[in-house]
N, C-alpha and C positions, 0 to 999 in steps of 0.2 A: 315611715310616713313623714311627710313633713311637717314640721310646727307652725307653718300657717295654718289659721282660718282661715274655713269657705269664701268668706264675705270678703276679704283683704285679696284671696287667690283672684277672684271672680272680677275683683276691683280691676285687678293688674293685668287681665287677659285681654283688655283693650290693647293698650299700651304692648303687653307682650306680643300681641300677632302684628302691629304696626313696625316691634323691633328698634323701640323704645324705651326699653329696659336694659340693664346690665347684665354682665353676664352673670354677676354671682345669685342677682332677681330672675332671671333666663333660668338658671340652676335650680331653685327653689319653685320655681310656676312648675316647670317640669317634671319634678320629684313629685309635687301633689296632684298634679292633674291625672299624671303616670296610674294613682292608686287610690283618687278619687273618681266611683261614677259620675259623680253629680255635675261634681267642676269637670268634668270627663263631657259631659251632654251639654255646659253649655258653651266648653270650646268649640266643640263641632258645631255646634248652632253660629257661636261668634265666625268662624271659621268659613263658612258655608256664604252669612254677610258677607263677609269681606273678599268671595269671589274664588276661593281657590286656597285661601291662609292654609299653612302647613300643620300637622299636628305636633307634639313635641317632640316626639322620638325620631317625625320626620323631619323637623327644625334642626336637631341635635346632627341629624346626617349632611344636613345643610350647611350647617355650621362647619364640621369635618370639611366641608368640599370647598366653602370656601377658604378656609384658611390654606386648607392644600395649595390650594389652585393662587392664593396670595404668596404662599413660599416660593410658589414654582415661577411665577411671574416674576417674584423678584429675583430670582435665580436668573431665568433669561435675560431679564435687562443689565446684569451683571456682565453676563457672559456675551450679550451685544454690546455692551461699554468696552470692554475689555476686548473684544474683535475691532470695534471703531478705533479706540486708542490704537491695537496694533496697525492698523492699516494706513493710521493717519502715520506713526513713528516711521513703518517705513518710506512711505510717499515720500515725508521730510528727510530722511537719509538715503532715498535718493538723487533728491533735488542738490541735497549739501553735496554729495560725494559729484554729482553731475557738476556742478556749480563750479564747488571750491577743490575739487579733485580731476577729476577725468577733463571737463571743459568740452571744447566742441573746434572745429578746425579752424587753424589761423588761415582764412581764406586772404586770396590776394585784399588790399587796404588795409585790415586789419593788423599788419605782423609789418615791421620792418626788416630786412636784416642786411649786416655786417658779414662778410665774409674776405677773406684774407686767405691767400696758397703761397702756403711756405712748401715746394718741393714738392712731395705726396702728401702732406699735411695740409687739410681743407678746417683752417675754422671758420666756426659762422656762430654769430651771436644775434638771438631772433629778440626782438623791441615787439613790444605792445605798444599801438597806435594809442589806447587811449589808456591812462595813465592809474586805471581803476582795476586796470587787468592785468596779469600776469600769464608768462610762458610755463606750463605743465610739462611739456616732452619735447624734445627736437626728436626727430629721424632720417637715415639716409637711405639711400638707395641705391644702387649703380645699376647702370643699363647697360643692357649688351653693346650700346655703342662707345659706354666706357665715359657716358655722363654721370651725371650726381644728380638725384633728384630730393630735397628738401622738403618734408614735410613739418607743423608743428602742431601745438592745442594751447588752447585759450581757455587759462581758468578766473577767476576772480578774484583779483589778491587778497592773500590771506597771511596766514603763520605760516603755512606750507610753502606758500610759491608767492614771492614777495616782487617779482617784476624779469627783468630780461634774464634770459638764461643762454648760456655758451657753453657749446660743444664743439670736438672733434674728429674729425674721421680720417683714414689715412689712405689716399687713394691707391687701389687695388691694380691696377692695368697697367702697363707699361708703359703704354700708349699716352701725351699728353694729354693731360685735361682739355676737355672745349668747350667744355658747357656745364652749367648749373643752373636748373630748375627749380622753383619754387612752388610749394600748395598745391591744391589741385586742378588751378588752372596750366599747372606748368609755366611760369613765368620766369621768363629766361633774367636772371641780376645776373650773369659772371658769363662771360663767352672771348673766351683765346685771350688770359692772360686780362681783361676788363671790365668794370663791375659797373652792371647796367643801371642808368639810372630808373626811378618811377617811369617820367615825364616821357622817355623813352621809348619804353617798352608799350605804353599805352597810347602811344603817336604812330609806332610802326605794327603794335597786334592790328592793326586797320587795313595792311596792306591787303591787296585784291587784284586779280586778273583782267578784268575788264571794266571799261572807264562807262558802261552800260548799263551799268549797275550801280541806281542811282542809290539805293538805301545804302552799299557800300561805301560809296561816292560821300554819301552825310556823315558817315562815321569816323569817316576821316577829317571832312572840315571843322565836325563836331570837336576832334579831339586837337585839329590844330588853333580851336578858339577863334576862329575867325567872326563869327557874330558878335563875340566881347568883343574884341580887339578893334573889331572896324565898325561893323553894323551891320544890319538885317540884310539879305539877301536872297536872289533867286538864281536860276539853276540853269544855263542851256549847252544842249551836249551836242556834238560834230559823229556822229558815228555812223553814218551811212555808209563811206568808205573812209577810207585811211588819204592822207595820217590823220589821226581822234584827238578831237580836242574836248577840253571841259572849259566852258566862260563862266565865272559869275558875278554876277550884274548884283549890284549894291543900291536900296532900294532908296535911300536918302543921298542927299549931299552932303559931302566931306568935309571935315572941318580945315580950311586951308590952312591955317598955324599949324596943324597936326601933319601936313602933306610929307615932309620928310617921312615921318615915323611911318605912315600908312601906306607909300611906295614900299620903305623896306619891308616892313611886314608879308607884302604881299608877294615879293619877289622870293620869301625863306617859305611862305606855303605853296606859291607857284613850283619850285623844284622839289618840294618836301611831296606834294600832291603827284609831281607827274612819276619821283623816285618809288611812290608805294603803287602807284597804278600799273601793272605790268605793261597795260598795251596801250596807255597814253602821250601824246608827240607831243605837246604844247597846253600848258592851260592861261586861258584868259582872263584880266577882270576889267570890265566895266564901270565907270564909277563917276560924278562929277562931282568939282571943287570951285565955285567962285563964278558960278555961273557957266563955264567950260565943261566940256565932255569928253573923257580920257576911256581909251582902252588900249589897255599894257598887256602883250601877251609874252611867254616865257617857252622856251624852246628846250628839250631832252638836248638835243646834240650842243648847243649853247652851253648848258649847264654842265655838261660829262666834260667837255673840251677847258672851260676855266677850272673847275673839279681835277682836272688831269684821268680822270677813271670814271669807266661809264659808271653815271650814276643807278643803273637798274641794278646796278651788284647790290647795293643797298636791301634791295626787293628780298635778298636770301640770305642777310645776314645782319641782328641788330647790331653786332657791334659798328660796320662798316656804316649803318645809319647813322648810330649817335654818333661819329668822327666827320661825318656828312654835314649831320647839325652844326657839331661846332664850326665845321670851316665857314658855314653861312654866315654862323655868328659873324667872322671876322668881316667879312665883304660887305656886309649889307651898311 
């Protein structure tokens, strides 16, 4: 029995059903109420006030459950810490490895490249446009027609992959080479022995069949810059019958000190515009300068006749373009 007194027991049984005692007070209420009636009738009385209060042995079971129930909790949150850490480590591993390893496609802009054919030996050294990134893989490809098609990945410079990377391949076919493809647009840099420019490639991917087809029709003035170069303009097309024209009318006046420059200009997009349009005869432009009203129109057979070679060959082959280009250069 315990070595408490009744009166000190009975004191504490306030306080012990509030759960306001310690455990080793908790121990000792227990032990006497256990084997005392008296203090026995008047926890149940206190007990009964207080609404529901536990008795000791049921308190002592309560105790057990919580404490269970406090290991098991912390258990859990252990063990969702430890599920969250992994989850987060690998998210992070693989954001590194996607990042600073694997990378993602050198899509056309992104990737420069350098390529050189010695023989059957194709090298190509691929540049990251911007100088924070690095080349992960080259790859080649050959096609039944006995091209080369160039693929790369873009990783993030690191220790690993510290900027341009150079490879080579040793072409397979008997057959000359005629073409080298890039990325997944297929962007033709190398065709018959000539390494195509950017400025190029993204002046002739515009070409189109019909001068009717005006969203095509913008893609092309879009990319020969004629809004920078000259100024704003509008749009009118001949296509009822043939021969098809395209005119465009310039919606300001020209700045006469500029008039050299803005006649040539318009005379390398005039032949540039009718060369990419398969089934266009002449394109016009409209414009005034100094108070005067000029329209200069530009003719297919005109341009094929000083050119020496019709210029719609151009229309199926970029190289015979960019050699198109430069001759303009010269003339204009």
């Amino acid at each position: 029995m315990t070595k408490l007194p009744c009166e000190i027991v009975q004191d504490l049984l306030p306080l012990y059903i509030d759960k306001l005692t310690s455990d080793v007070t908790n121990g000792e209420v227990e032990a006497h109420v256990l084997h005392c009636p008296a203090c026995q009738s008047v926890y149940e009385t206190m007990k009964k006030e207080e609404g529901g209060a536990l008795s000791p042995s049921e308190a002592a079971e309560e105790k057990k459950h919580i404490d269970f129930m406090k290991k098991y909790r912390s258990r859990v949150r252990v063990i969702a810490l430890s599920v969250v850490l992994a989850v987060v480590a690998l998210i992070l591993g693989v954001l590194v490895t996607r990042t600073y390893m694997i990378g993602e496609k050198g899509d056309s802009g992104k990737v420069t490249y350098n390529i050189e054919v010695d023989g059957k030996n194709v090298h190509v050294t691929a540049i990251p446009v911007d100088d924070k990134e690095a080349i992960s893989d080259i790859k080649f490809e050959e096609s039944e027609d006995g091209d080369i098609w160039i693929t790369s990945r873009i990783v993030k410079k690191s220790p690993l992959h510290q900027g341009m990377k150079t490879e080579t391949i040793t072409y397979s076919y008997d057959a000359p080479l005629a073409m080298i493809f890039v990325d997944e647009e297929r962007t033709i840099v190398w065709e018959d022995g000539e390494t195509i420019l950017d400025q190029t490639w993204q002046i002739w991917g515009t070409k189109h069949m019909y001068v009717g087809d005006m969203s095509a029709n913008s893609r092309t003035a879009s990319a020969l810059g004629l809004r920078d170069k000259i100024g704003a303009f509008t749009n009118e097309l001949e296509t009822e019958k043939e021969p098809y024209g395209w005119t465009i009318i310039f919606s300001e006046p020209l700045d006469s000190k500029l008039e050299k420059y803005y006649r040539s200009e318009m005379k390398k997009a005039a032949y540039q515009m009718i060369a990419l349009t398969q089934n266009l005869d002449h394109a016009s432009f409209r414009f005034s300068i100094g108070g005067e009203e000029f329209t200069e129109t530009y003719y297919a057979n005109d341009a094929s006749e000083l050119y020496g070679r019709d210029i719609k060959d151009c229309w199926g082959s970029v190289k015979l373009f960019q050699e198109f280009v430069r001759w303009l250069d010269t003339i204009s």
